[in-house]
N, C-alpha and C positions, 0 to 999 in steps of 0.2 A: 716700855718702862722709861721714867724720866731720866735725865743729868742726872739730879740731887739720887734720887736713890743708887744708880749705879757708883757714885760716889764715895754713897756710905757702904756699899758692900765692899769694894777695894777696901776702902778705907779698916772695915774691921778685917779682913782676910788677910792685909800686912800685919795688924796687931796683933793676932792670934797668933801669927809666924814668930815675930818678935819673940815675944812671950814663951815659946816653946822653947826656942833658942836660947834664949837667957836661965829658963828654969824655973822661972818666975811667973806667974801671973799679972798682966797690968791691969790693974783697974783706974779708973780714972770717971770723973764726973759726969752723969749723963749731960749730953749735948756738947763737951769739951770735944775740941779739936787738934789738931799738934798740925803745923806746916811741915814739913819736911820734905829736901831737895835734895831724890834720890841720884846715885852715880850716874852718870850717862844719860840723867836725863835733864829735858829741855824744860820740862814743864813739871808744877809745882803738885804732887800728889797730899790730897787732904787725907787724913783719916780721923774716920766721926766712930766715937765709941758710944757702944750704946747696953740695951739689954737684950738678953737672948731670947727672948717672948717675942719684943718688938719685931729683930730680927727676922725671926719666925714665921712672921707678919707682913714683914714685909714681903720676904721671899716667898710666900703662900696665902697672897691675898683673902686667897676664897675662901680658906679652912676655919674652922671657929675653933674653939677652946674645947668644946667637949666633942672636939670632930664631927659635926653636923654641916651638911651644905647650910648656907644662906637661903632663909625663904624671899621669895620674890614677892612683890608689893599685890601683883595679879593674879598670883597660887599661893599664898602663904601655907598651905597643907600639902604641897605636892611632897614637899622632900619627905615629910610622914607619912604617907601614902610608901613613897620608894624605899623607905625603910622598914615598912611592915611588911611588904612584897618578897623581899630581897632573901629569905632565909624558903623561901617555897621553890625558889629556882631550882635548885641542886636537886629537890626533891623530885620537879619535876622531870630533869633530866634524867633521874634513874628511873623514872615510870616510862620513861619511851626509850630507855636502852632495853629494860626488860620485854616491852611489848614486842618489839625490834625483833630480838633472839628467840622468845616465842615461836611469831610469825615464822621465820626463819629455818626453827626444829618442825611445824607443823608442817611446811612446801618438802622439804627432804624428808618426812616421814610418808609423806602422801605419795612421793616419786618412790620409794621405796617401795613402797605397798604395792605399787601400780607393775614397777619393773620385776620384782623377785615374788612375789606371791600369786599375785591376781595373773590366773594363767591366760594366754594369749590365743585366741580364737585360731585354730588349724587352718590353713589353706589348703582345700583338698588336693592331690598328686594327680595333675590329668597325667593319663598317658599318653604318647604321642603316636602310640599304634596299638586298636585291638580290630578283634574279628569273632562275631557269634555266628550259629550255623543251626540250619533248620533241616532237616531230612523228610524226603518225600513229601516236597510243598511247592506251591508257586507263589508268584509273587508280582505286584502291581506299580505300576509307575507313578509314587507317592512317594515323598519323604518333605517331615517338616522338620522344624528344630525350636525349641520354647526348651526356659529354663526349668523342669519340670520339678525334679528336687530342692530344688533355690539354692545350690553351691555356687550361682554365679557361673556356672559353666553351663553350654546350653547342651541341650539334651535332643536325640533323635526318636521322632515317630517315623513309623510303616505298617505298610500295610500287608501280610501274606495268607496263603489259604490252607487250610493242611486239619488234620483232623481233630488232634488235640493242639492243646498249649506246649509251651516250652516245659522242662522240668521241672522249673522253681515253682510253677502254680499249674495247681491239678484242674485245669478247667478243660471244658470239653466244649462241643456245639450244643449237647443237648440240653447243658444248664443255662442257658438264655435262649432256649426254644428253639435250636436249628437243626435241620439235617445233617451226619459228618458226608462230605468237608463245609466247611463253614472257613469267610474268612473273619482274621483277628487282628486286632489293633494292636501294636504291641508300643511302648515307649522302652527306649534304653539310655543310659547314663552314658552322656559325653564325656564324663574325667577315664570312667573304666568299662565300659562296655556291658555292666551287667544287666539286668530286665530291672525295670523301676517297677511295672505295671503290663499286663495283655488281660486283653477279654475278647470272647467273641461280639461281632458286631453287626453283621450281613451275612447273610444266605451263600453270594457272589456278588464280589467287585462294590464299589462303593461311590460315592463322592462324596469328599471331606471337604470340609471345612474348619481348620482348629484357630485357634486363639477368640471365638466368640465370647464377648460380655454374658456373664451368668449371673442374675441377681437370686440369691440364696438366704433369706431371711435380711437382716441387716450386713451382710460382706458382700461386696464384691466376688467372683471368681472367675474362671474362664473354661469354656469345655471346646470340644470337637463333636461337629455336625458332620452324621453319618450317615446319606441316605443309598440304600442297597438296595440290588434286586433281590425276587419279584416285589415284595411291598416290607421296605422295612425303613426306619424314621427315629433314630436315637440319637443322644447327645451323653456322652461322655467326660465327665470330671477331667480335665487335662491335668490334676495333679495326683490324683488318688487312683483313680481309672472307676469311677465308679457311675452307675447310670445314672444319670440325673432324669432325666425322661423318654420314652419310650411311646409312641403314637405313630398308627397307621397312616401313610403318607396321602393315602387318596389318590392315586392316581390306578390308571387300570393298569393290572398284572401286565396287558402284553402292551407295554410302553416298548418298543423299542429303541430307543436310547434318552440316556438322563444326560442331557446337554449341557448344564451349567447348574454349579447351586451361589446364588450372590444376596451376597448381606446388604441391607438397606436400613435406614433409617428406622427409629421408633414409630408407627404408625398406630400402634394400638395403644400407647400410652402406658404398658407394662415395666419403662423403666429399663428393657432389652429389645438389641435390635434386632430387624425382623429378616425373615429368610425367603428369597424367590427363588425358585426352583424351576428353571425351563425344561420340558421335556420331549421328545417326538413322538406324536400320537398317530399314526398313518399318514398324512401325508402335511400334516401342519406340526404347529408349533403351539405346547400348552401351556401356562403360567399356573402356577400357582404358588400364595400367600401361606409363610406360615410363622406363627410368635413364635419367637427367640426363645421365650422365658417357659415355655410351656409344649410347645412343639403340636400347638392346633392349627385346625384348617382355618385363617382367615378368609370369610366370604367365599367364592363357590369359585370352579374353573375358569379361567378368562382363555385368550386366544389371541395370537400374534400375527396371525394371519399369512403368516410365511412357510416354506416348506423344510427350511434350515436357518440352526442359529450357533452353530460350530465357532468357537470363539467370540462369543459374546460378551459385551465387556459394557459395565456399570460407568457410566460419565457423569461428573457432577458438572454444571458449567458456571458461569462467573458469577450467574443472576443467583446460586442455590439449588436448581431445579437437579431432579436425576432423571437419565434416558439410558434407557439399553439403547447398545448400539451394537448392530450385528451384518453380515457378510449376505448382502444380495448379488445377484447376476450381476456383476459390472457395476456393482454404485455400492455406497454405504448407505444402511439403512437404521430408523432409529423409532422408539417406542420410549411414550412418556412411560413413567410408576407411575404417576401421579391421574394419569386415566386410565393405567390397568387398576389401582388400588380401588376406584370409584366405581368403575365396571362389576369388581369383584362384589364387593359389599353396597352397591345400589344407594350410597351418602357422600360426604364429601368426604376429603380427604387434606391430612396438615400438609402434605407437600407443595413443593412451589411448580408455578410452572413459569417457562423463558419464551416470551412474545416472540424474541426475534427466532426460536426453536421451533415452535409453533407455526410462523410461517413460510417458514423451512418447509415443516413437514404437510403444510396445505390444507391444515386443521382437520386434518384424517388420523386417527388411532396410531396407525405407523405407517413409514412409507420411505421413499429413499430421500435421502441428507444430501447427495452430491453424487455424481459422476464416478469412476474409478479407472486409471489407465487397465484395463484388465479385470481378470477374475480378482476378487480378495483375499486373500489367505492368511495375514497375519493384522491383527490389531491391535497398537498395544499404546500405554499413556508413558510422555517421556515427560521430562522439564521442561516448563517452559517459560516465560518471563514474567506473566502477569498470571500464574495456574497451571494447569497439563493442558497439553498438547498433543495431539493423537496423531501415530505412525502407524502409517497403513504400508501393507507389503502386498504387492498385486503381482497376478504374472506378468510385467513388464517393468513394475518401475516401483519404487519408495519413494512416498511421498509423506512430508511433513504437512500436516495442517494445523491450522490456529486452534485453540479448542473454544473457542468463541463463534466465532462467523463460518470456522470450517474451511477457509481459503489456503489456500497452498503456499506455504513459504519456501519449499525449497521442491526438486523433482532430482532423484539418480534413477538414470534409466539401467537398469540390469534385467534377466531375465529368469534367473534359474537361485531364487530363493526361497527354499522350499519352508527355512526354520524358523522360528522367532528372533527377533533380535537379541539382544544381550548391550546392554547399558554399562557405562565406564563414565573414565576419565585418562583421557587420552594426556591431556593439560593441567596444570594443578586447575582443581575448582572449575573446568567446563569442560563440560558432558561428553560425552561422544555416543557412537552405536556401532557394535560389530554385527557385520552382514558377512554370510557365508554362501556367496555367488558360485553355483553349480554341485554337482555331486560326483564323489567316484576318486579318480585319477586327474577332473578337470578342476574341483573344487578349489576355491582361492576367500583367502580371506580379509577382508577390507573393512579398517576402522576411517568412520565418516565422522566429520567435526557436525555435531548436532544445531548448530546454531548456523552454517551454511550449508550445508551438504557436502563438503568437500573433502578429498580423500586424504588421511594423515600417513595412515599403513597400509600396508598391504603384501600379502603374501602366498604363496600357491602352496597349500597344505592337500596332497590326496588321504581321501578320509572313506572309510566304511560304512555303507548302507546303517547298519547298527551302530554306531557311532555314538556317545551320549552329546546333550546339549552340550553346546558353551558354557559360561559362565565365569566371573571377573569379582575379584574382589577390592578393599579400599586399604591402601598402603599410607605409613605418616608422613610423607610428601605431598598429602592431596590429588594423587594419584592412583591409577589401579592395575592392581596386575589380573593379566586375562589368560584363559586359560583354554586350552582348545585338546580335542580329539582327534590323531588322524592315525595312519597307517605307523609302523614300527619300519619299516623298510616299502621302498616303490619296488622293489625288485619280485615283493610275494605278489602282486597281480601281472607279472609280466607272465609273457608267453613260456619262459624257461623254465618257470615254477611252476610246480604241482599244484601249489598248495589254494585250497579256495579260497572263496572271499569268509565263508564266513566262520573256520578256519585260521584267518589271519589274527594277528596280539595286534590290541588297540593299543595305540601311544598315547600318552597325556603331555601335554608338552605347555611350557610358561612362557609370555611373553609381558614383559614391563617397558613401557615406552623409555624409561633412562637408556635403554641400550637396544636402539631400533636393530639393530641387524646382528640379534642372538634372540635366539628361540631354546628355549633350557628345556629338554626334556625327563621329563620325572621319571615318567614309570611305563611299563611293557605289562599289560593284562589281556589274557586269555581266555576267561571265562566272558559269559554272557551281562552286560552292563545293563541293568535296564533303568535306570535312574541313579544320577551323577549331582551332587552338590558341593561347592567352593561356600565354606561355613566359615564366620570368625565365632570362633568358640570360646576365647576370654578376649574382651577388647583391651589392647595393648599387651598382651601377652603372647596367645597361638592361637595360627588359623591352622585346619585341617580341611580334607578330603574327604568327603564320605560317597560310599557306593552300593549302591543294590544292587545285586548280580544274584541271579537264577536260572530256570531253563525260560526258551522264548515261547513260549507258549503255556497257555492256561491247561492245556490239556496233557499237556506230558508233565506231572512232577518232578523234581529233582530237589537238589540241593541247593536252598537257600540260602545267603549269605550277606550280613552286611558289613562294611570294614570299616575305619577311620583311620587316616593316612595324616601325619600334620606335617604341613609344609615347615624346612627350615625358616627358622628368623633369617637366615645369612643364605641365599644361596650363591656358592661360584660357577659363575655363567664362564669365566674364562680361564686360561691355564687346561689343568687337563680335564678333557669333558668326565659327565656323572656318566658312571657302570648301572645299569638298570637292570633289575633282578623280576623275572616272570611272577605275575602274580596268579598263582597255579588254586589247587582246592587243598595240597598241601603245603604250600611256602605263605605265609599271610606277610612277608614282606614285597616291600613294592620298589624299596629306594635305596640304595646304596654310594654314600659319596666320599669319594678319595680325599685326602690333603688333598690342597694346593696352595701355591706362594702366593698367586699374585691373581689379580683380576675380580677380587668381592665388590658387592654389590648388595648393600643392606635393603631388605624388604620387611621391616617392620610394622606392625598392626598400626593403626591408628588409635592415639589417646581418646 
């Protein structure tokens, strides 16, 4: 703003004062001035009278008479525009307050619905301990676990032999064509122990196979391959128990033993994979093909050419190819599929085969892979860096080899490993293996770092001819806790005690690498074990115990039994030890544990 105008506004804003003060109005001529030389001051104050439009005008440049902006020379229609706009504002902000509170009552009507109406899917109650029982039965060294129900908890199959079924289902041997006794397949619910499903399945004794690919019109499903003596070849619905197919196995009645049944690849193109079934025919070894999807003979009897194949075990190798690999005099020996499938059916066949395999085996049918320190006894596939890697257990020594070339990465020489290994995690995230070196009162048990062969633990547990396997499960440290069988006191095979060997209470006892030097013992069991599994039964929730106990032989029945035992989330390894309660034909408990203050040790599932 210039001089001259702030001049004239003084100048009127003294007169109006005036003016006010007097009573009077001055008026005086536009554009008149008056001098006047106010008190105290230096300098001469003009006052310009004028009109109150002017005024107006001045002090509000911008404004026009009818209150309109000024148009500009380059929008002359803007401020028209801004003024036809101007009365839609309001309107529209009520259109998006309303839309606003809307939205608003529609999100809290919906959480409404959701939290107080719409009921909440049940989590079934597992329990942490039951126990069913079979009378005048035996019972076979099987047990698997598949979610069978689909509650997300996994569920147990077995296998026992006895004449009828359980109560809940009225079936017999003779309604699926067998003689009594006949054995039965039974599934049972991991949350509560009750029967899901049994049916009869075999004559006597079986080899399973469960979770197979079953293609059933357009679903997927999964059953259990059941081959039994003398001639029996079924497959089993694993969710419903129902037959899905039923066909004569081909082989002769007096097989004296079914050595292995192993799942293979799609060969027939049915969309299911296919089944090899080793068998011992007099003094060899007999193969036969059969589909998955339909449970026929592929192509005619082939021959391994060997007299034993007792632990025989399906290897893929890095090229694709698959080879049996099975236990000769002092060497490991090995057979393509891929020239028994060709053999079988006189065509070719989709499988691969591995050059560097090939002349390995010296372009002969089967033959020995390598050398062995010793007899062979155990073979089994561990991790290994670039695929599996195969651990061979000889009477002298454990040896790792590559599962490539077959070469030896590591050698522990021991001598008295009668059992299979048992795989861990000694370390978070690397591997290990426990070896159970000797039997009896001598027996010692030793975890070896998988990736050199060297010793991490070790421990002298005397343990029971009857004894169940090992077995180790996976902890949320990335760790695992392991789990071993041995004697309840050293003092029942001493000379001072009466009491026999077999006679003596099996101890189960835990060990978790956080706390190398405590061994937690769970439980004292008396009856016959004949098959022992460490299950995680909800992951991240509870693992359990489950056990087959009957009489030891096929030929004496008794009282069948399976149990499920779940380990605490929390066990206290320190403070005061756990009280162990017999596990009798009357007590179905196994485990009893005091307070303690101090010394927890969380063993939680893994997420």
């Amino acid at each position: 703003m210039s001089w001259s105008s702030r001049a004239r506004i003084c100048a009127w804003a003294d007169m109006m004062a005036g003016a006010r003060a007097a009573g009077t109005a001055a008026t005086a001529p536009l554009g008149a001035a008056a001098a006047t030389k106010r008190p105290g001051a230096e300098l001469w104050d003009v006052h310009v009278t004028m009109d109150s439009k002017d005024l107006e005008a001045e002090i509000h440049p911008l404004r026009n008479e009818d209150k309109r902006l000024p148009e500009t020379p380059g929008n002359p229609g803007h401020a028209d525009e801004k003024l036809k706009s101007s009365p839609r504002q309001p309107r529209l902000s009520r259109c998006r307050t309303v839309v606003f509170f809307l939205s608003l009552f529609v999100c809290l009507f919906v959480v409404f619905v959701v939290s107080f109406i719409i009921p909440c899917p049940e989590r079934p109650v597992s329990q942490g301990m039951w126990r069913i029982d079979y009378s005048a039965a035996v019972t076979y060294d099987f047990l698997a676990t598949e979610d069978i129900n689909r509650d997300r908890i996994q569920d147990v199959l077995f296998l026992y032999k006895n004449a009828n079924g359980s109560n809940n289902f009225n079936l017999s041997c003779t309604d699926e064509g067998f003689s009594s006794p006949c054995t039965f397949v039974a599934a049972v619910s991991g949350a509560s122990g009750s029967v899901l499903w049994e049916r009869p399945a075999a004559q006597d004794g079986a080899l399973v196979r469960c979770s197979v690919p079953q293609t059933q019109g357009s679903r997927m499903s999964s059953a259990c391959i059941l081959v039994g003596r003398p001639s029996s070849f079924v497959a089993v619905d694993l969710f419903t128990g129902e037959t899905l197919w039923s066909q004569p196995p081909g082989f002769d009645r007096n097989t004296s033993d079914l050595s292995s049944l192993l799942q293979l690849p799609d060969v027939d193109a049915d969309g299911a994979p296919d089944l090899l079934l080793l068998a011992q025919e007099d003094k060899e070894v007999s193969s036969y093909l059969y589909s998955g999807s339909t449970g026929r003979q592929i192509g005619h009897r082939g021959s391994l050419g060997v007299g034993g194949t007792a632990g025989s075990l399906l290897h893929v190798t890095r090229a694709g190819a698959h080879y049996i690999l099975f236990p000769c005099p002092s060497s490991l020996c090995g057979c393509s599929v891929k020239g028994l499938h060709e053999a079988a059916t006189g065509g070719a066949s989709p499988l691969r085969r591995d050059l560097l395999w090939e002349r390995m085996l010296n372009t002969t049918p089967h033959g020995p892979l390598g050398r062995s320190p010793g007899a062979l006894r155990h073979l089994t596939h561990v991790p290994g860096k670039a695929g599996e890697d195969l651990l061979l257990v000889t009477s002298e020594a454990c040896v790792l080899l590559d599962g490539q070339d077959l070469t030896p990465r590591w050698t522990f020489r021991t001598a008295q490993v009668f059992r299979k290994p048992i795989l861990g995690h000694y370390k978070p995230d690397t591997p290990a293996v426990v070896i159970e070196n000797g039997t009896g009162t001598n027996r010692q048990i030793l975890l070896l770092d998988l990736g050199s062969g060297a010793i991490l633990w070790n421990q002298a547990l005397p343990g029971l001819p009857g004894d169940p396997q090992s077995a180790s499960l996976p902890t949320a440290d990335h760790r695992s806790a392991f789990f071993f069988w041995g004697l309840h006191e050293l003092s029942e095979l001493s000379g001072t005690n009466q009491t026999r060997p077999q006679d003596a209470q099996h101890s189960l006892y835990m060990f978790h690498p956080t706390l190398p030097g405590v061994l937690l013992e769970l439980a004292n069991i008396s009856a016959n074990i004949v098959s022992f599994q460490a299950v995680l039964f909800e992951p991240s929730r509870h693992a359990a115990c489950v056990l087959l106990m009957g009489p030891a032989g096929p030929d004496t029945p008794g009282t069948v039994s399976v149990a499920k035992h779940k380990v605490p989330g929390r066990l206290l390894v320190l403070g005061r030890p756990l009280r162990s309660v017999p596990l009798t034909q009357d007590s179905p408990s196994c485990l009893a544990m005091p307070q303690a203050r101090r010394g927890a040790v969380g063993l939680s599932v893994p997420r």
